[in-house]
KESE-253810 format. One record per atom (N, C-alpha, C, O): x, y, z. Coordinates in steps of 0.1 Angstrom, whole numbers, plus 5000, padded with zeros to 4 digits. Layout:
N
XYZ ...
This chain:
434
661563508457 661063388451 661463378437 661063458429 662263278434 662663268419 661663178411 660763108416 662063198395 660963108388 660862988392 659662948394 661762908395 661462778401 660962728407 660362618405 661262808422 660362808431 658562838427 657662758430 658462968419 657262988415 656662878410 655662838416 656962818401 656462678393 656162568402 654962518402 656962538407 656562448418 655962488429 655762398437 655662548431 655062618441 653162608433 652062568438 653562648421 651662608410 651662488408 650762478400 652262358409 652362278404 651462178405 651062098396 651062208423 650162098423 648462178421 647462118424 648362268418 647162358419 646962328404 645862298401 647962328393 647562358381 647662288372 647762308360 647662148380 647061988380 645361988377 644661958367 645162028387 643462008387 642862118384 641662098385 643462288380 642862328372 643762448365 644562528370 643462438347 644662518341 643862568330 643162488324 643862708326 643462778314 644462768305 645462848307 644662708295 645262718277 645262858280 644362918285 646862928275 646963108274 645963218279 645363308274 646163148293 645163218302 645363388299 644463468301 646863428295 646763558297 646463658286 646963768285 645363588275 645163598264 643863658269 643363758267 643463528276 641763528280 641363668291 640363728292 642563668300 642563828309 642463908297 641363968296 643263938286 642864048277 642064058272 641864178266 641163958270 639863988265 638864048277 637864118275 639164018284 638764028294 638564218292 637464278290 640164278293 640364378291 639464438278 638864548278 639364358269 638964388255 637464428259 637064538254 636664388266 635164388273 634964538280 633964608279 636164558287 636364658297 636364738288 635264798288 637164778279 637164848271 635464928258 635065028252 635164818259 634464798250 633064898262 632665008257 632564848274 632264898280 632365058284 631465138281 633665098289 633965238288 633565298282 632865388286 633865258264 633265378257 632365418252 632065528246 631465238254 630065288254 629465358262 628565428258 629965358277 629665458286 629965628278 629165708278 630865638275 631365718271 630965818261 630765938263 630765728251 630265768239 628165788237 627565878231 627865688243 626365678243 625665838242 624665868236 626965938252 625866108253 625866158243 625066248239 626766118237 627166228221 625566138211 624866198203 625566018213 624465958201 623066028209 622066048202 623066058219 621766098220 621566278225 620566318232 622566358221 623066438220 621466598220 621166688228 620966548207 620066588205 618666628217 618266738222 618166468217 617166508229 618266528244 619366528238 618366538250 619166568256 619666718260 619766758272 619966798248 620366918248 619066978248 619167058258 617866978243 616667018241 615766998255 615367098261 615566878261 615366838276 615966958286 615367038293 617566938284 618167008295 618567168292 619267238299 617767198278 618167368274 619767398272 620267498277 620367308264 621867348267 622067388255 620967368248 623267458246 623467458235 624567418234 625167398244 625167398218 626167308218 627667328226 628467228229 627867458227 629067508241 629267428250 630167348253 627867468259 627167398268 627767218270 628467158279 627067178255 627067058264 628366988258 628766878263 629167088246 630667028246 631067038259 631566938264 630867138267 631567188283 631167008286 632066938281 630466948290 629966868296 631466748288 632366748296 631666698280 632266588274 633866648280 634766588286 633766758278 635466838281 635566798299 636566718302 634866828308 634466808322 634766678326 635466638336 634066598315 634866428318 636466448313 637266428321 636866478301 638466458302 638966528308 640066488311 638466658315 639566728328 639766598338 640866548342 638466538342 638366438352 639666348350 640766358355 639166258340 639966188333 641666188335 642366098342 642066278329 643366398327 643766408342 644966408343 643166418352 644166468365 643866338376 644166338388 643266228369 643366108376 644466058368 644865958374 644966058360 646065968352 647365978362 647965868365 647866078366 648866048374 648765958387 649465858391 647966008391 647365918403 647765778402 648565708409 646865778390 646265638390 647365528388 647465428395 648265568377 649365528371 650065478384 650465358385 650365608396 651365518405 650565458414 651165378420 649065458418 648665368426 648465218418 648465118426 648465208405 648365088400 649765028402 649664908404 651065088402 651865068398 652364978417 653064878418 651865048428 652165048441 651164908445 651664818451 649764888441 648464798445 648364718437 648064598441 648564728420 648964648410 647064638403 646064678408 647164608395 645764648381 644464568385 643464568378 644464508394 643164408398 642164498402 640964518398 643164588417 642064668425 641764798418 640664848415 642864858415 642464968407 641564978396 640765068395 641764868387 640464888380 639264828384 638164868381 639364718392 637964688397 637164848404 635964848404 637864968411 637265018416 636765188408 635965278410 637665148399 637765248387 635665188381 634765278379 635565078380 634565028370 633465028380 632365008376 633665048390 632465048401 631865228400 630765278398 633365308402 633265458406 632565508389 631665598389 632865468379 632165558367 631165468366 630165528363 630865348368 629565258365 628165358375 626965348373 628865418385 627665468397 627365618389 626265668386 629165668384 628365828377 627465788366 626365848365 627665688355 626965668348 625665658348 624865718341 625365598358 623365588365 623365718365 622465768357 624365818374 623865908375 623466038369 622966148373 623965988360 623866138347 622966118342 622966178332 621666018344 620566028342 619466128355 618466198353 620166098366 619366198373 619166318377 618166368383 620466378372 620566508376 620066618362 620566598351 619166728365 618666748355 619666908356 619766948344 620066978363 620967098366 622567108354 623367018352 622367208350 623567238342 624767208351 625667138346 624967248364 626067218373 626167108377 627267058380 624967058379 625066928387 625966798374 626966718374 625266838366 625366768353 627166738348 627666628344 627866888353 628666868347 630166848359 631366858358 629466818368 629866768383 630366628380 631366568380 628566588379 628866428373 629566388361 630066268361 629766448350 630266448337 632166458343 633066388338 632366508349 633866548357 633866378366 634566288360 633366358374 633566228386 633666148376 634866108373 632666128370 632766008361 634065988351 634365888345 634766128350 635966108341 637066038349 637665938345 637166098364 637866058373 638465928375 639665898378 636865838373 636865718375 637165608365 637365488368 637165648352 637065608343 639065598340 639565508335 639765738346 641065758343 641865608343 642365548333 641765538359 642365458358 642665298352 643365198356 641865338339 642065198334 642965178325 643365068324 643565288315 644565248311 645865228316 646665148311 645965338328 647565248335 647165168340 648165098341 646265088347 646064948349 646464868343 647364788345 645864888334 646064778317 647564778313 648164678308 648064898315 649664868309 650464838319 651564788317 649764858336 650764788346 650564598343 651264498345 649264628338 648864438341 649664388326 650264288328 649864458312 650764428304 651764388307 652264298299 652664448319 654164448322 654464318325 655164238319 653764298335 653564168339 653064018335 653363908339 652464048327 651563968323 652463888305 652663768303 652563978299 652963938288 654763968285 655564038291 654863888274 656163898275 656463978261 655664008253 658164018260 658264168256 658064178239 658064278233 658064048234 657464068218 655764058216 655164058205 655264048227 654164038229 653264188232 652064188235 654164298231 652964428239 651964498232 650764538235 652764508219 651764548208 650264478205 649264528201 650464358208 649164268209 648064298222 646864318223 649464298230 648164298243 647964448245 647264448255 648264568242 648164708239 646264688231 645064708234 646764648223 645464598209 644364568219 643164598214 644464518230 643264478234 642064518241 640964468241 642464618250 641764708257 641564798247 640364848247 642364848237 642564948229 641364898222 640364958223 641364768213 640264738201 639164718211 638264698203 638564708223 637564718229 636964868229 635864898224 637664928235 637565068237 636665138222 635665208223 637265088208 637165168194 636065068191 635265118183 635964958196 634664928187 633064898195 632164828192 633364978207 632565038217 631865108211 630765048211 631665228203 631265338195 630765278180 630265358172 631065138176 630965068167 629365068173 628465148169 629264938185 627964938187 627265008193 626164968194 627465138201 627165208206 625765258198 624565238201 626265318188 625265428181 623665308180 622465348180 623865188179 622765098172 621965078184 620665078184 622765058196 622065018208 621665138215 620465168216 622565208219 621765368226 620265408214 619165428219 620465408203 618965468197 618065388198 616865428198 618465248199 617365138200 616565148215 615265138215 617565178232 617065188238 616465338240 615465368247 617165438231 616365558237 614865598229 614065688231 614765468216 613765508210 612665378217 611465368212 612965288228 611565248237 611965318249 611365428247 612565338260 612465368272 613065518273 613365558284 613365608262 613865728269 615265758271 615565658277 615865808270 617465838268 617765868282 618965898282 617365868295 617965848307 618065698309 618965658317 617265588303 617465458303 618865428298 619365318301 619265488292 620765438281 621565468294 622165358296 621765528302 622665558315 622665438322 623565368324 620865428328 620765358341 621165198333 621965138340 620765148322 621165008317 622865008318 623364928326 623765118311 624765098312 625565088323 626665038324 624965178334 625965148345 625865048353 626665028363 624564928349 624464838355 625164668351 625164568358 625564698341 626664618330 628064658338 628864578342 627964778338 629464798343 629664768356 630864768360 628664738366 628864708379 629564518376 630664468379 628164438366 628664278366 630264268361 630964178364 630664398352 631864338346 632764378356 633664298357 632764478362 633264478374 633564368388 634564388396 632764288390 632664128398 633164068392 633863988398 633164078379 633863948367 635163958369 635863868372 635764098366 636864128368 637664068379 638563978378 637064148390 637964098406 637563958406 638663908411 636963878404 636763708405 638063648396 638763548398 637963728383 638963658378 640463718376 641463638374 640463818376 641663908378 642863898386 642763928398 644163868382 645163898394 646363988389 646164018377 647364038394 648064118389 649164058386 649764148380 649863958385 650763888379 650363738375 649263698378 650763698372 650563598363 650963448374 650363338374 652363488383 652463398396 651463398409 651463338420 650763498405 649563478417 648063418412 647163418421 647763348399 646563298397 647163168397 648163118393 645863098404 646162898404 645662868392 645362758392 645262958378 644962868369 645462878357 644962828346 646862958360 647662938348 648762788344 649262748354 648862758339 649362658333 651062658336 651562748330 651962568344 653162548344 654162598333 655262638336 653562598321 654462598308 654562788308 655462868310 653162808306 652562918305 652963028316 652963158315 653262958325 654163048336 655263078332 655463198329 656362958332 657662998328 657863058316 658863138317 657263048300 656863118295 657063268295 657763328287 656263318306 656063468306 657563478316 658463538311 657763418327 658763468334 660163508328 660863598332 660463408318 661563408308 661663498300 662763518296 660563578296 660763638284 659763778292 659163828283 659663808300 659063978300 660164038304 661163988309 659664188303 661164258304 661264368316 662164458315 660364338325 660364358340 660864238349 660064138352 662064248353 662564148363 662564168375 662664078382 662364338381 662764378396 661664308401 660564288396 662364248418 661364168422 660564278434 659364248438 661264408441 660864508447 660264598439 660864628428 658564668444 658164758437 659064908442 659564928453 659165018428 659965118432 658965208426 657965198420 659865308433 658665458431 659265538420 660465578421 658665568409 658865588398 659865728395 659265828399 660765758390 661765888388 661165968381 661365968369 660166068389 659566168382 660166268379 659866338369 661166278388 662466418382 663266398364 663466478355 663566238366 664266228357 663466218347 663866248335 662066168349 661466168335 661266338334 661666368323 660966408338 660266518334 661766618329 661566728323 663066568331 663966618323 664066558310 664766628303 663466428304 663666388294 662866448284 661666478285 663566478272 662666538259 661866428253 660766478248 661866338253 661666228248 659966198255 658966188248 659966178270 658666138278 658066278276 656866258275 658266398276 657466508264 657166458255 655966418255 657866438246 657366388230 656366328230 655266378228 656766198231 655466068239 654066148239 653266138230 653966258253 652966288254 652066398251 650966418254 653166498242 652866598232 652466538219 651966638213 652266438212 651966338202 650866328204 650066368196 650066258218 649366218222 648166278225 646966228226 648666398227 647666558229 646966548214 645766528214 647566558204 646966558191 646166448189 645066458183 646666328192 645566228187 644666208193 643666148189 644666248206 642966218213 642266338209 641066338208 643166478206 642166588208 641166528191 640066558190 641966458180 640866388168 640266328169 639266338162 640466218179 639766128182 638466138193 637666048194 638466258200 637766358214 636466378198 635266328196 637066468189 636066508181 635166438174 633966478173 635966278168 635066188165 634166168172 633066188166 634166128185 633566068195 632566128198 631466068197 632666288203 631666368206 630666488194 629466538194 631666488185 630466538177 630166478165 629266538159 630866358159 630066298151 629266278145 629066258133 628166258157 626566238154 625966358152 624866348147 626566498156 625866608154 626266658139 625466708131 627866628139 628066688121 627166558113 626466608104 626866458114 626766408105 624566468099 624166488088 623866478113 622466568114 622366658106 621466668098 623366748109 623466888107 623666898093 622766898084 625266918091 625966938081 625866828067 626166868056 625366698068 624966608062 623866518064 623666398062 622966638069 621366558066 620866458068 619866408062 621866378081 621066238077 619866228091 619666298100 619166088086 618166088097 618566018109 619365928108 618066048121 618565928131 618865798129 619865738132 617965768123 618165658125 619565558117 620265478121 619465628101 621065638092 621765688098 622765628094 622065768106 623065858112 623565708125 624765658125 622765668132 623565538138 624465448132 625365378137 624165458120 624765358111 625765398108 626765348111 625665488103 626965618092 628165638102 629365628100 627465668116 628565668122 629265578130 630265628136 629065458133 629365328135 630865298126 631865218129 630665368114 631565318106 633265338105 634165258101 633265468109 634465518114 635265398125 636165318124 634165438139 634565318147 634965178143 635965108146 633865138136 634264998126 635764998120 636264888120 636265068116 637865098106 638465108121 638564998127 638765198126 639465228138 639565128147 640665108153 638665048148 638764888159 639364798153 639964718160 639464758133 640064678129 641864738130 642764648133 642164848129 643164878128 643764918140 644764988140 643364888146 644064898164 644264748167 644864718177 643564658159 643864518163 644764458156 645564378160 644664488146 645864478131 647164508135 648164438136 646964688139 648364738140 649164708153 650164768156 648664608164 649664598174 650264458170 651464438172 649364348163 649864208157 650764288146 651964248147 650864388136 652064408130 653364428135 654364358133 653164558142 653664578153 654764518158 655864538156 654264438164 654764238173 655264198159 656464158159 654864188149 655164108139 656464128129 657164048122 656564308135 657864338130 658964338142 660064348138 658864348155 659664328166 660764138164 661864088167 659764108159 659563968161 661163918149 662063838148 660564008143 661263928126 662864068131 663264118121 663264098139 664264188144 664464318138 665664368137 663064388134 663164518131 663164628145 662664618156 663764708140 663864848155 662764878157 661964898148 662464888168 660964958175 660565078170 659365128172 661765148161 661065268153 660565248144 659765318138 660865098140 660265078125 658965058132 658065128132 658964928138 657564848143 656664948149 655464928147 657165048157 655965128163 656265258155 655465308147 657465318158 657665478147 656665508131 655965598127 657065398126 656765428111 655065358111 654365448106 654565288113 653465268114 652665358121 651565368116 652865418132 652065538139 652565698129 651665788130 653665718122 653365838113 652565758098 651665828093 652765668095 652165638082 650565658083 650065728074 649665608095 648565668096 647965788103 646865818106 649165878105 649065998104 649266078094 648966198096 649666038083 649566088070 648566058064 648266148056 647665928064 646965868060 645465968061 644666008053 645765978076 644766088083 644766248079 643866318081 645966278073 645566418067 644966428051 644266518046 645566288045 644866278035 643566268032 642966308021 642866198044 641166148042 640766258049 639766318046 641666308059 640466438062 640266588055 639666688058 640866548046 640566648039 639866668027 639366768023 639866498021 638766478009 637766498015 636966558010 637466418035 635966428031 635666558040 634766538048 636366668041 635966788045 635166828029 633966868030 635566828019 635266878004 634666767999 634566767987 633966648005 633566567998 631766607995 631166678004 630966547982 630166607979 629166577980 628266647977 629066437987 628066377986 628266278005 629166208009 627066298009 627366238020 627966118025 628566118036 627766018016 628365868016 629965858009 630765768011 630365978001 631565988001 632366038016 633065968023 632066148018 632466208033 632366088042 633366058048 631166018045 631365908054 632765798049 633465738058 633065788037 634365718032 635065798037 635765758047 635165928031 636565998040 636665948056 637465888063 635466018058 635566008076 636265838083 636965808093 635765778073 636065618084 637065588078 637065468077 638565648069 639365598063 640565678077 641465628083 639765838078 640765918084 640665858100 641665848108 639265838103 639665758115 640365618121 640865598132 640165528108 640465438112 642565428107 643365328110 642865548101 643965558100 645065578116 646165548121 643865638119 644765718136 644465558151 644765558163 643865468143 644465318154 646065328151 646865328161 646465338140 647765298139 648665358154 648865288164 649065508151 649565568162 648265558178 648865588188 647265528180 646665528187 647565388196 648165398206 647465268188 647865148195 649765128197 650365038202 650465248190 651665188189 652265318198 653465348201 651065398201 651365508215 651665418227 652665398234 650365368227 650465288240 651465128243 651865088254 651665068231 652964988235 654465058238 655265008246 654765188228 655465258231 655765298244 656865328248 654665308252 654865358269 655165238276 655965228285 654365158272 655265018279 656764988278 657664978287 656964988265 658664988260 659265058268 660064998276 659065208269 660065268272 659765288286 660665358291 659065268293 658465268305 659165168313 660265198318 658665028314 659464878314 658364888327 657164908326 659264878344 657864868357 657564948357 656764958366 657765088350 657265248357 656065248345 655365348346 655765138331 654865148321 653365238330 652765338324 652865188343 651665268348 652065428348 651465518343 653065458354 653165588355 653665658337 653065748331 654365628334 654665648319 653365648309 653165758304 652765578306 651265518304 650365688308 649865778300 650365678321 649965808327 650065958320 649066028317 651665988317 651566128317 651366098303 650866188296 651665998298 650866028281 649366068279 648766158273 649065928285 647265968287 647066108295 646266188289 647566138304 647466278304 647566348295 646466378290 648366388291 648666478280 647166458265 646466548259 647266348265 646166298258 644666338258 643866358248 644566348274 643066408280 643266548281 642266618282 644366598281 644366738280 643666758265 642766828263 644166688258 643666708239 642366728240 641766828238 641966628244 640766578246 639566698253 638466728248 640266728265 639466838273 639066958262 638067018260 640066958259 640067118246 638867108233 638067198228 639166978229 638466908215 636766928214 636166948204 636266928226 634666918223 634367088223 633567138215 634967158231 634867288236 635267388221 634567468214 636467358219 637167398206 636067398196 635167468191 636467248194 635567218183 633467248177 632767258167 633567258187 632067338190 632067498187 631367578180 632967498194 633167708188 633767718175 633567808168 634567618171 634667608155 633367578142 632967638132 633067488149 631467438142 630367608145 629667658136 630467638152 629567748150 630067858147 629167938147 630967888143 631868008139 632168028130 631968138125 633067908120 633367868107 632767778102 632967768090 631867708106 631267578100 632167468104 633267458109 631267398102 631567218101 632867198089 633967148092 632567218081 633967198070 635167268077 636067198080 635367408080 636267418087 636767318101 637867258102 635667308109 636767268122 637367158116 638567158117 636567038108 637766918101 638766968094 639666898095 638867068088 640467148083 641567168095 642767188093 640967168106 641667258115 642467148124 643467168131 641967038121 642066908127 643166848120 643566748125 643766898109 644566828102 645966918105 647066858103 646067048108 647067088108 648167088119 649267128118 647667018135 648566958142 649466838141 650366808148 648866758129 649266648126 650966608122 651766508124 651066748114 652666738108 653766768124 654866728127 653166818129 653866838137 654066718148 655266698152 653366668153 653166528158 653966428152 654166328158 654466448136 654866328128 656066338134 656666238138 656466508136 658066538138 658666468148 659766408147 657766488163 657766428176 658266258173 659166198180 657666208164 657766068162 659166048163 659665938168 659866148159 661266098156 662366128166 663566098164 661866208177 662566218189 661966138203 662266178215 661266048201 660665918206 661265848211 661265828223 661765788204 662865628198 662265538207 662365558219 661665448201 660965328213 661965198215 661865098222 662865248207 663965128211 664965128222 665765038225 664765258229 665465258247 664665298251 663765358246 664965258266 663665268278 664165388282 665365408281 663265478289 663765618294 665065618304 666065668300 664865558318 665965548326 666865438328 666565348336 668065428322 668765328319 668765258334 668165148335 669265308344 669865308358 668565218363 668665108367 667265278361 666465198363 665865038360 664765008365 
């Protein structure tokens, strides 16, 4: 079926009903989903405390538990990547938001160190497939000066998830108890889940309420044209240095971003004294930087594609620049003296690493093109491998060297990740032939 046919084919449907840049409104859409996740996500680390004390764990222990979700996580990404890529992003994540919305309930009921970290693992599982969803529904959906933006959007949901996270988990665990923060969230994730599949389609010529213009639009200008789905060249990527790089890069920035997430709320208790209830706040703030700059840096991004700079500039040099950025702040506020300085360090160094966080993931689209789910994949893999390591590590750091050390330790993968940047190149797609 060619564009034409397509168009006329919506023509008389999208008469009597049409969404203005409907595929704006799917990414917000996305942006929700996201936002979701990592409050699921993130909520155990803010209530960390009671929790570990309830269930007798120490901090090993209940790193093991956060690491358990990124193994999960981590060995659904391949999967997921080519079933999204074969079923297309509606079903897979609709069933993705059903499968961690159910572990979510459930990690309030199981009181067993094993059971605990059973559920902590499923729930990673389920949770894997939303980002190759999101970058298969990118492919499609948007057109190719446009990825950096729609990257930004699940992405800036995701980061400023942990923004409101910390205010609402203490608010609910200081009336109903910290197994409440589970059962409320997984029941959000069930409606956004219905919302999704009601409004959701995997291309852009299969919804009656996109707009004529708005169709041809995307058809003209994305940079997936095969009209047959293919099964992705796993041989040939896994000879490429390059789809390594990608996801050797990526290992480093989640395994910083793994640490923000999960022990945040504990260094900030501990090591800087603050009270619960300031400690919500304090650490909200990081997330706050990190969500503006994942929304910022894919409209730049786009903004330098646009005006005809190379994809190394538009995604390359803006993903090392806030990795420099990030060795700089993490190390004032490792040495910083006063707690509200250190909170400056902390939310400058986190919000430095949206840069490469959002221009990772347009990157896999680029060079990905229809295989972006599976591409998308082994990065995020590689990613959740970081990640798996980060709470577990980092916990045996914190108790071994201190808290000021493990943030030192955090900074010295960084140079080496800049290097990777440069054997990347986001300005060719991996398989030409493809």
């Amino acid at each position: 079926m060619d564009k034409i046919e397509v168009s006329s084919n919506l023509e008389i449907e999208t008469k009597t009903r049409t969404i203005p840049k409907l595929r704006w409104w799917l990414a917000f859409l996305f942006f929700i989903i996201g936002l979701v996740a990592y409050m699921d996500r993130s909520n155990i680390s803010i209530i960390a405390a009671p929790m570990m004390e309830d269930l007798n764990m120490d901090k090993v222990q209940f790193g093991m538990l956060a690491s358990l979700f990124s193994l999960g996580y981590a060995l659904s990404q391949i999967p997921a990547g080519m079933l999204a890529e074969k079923f297309g992003a509606r079903k897979i994540v609709f069933y993705a938001l059903i499968w961690w919305s159910i572990f979510t309930g459930l990690t309030a009921l199981v009181k067993s160190h094993g059971l605990m970290g059973l559920v902590r693992f499923l729930f990673g599982v389920g949770e894997g497939p939303m980002y190759p969803g999101n970058a298969v529904f990118n492919t499609y959906w948007f057109q190719k000066q446009e990825k950096g933006r729609a990257a930004s959007a699940l992405l800036a949901g995701s980061y400023f998830g942990p923004v409101i996270a910390p205010i609402i988990t203490v608010a609910i665990y200081q009336w109903l108890g910290w197994e409440a923060v589970f059962y409320i969230f997984g029941l959000i994730g069930i409606v956004i889940a219905g919302t999704w599949y009601v409004i959701g389609r995997d291309k852009p010529e299969e919804h009656s309420w996109i707009s004529k213009e708005e169709l041809n639009l995307i058809l003209s200008n994305r940079t997936v044209q095969a009209k047959e789905k293919k099964v992705a060249p796993w041989k040939k990527f896994l000879k490429n240095g390059r789809f390594w790089a990608l996801g050797i890069q990526y290992f480093v920035v989640l395994y910083i971003v793994t640490f923000f997430l999960v022990w945040l709320p504990t260094y900030l208790l501990e090591a800087r004294q603050f009270t619960l209830s300031s400690m919500g706040f304090a650490a909200s703030l990081p997330w706050l930087c990190i969500f503006i700059t994942v929304m910022t840096g894919g409209a730049i991004s786009d903004y330098l594609v646009k005006k005809g700079k190379s994809k190394m500039i538009a995604r390359g040099s803006l993903a090392i620049g806030g990795l420099l950025v990030f060795a700089v702040c993490m190390y004032f506020a490792a040495y910083a003296t006063t707690p509200w300085i250190n909170i400056l360090g902390l939310t400058l160094a986190l919000g430095a690493l949206g840069f490469p966080v959002v221009t990772s993931w347009a990157t896999a689209v680029d060079v990905g093109n229809e295989f972006a789910g599976s591409v998308s994949a082994w990065m995020n893999l590689w990613g959740n491998i970081g990640a798996f390591l980060s709470p577990i590590l980092c916990g045996w750091l914190a108790q071994t060297i201190g808290w000021e050390g493990a943030l030192l330790v955090s900074i010295l993968p960084i140079f080496v990740t800049i290097i990777l940047w440069f054997f990347i190149r986001p300005d060719r797609i991996l398989i030409k032939e493809y």
